[in-house]
Residue, then its C-alpha position, 0 to 999 in steps of 0.5 A: x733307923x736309917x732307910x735308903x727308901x720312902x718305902x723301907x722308912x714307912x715299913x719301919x715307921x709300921x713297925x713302931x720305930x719313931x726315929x726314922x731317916x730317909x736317905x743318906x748324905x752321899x746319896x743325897x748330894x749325888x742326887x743334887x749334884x747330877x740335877x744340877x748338872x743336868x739343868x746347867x746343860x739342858 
């Protein structure tokens, strides 16, 4: 089952799924790619 949310995964987990993602594609290479903006102008 795909969750957006650490919280949302252990609620799912708790409820006896054991395929469990935490996240999606898109929202992981954002967060990536606006670390790795921010490092490049700090």
């Amino acid at each position: 089952i795909h969750c957006l949310s650490p919280a949302y995964a252990r609620e799912m987990i708790s409820m006896g799924f054991d395929l469990v993602t935490v996240g999606s594609d898109i929202r992981i290479l954002t967060s990536a790619t606006v670390a790795a903006l921010e490092a490049v102008r700090s």
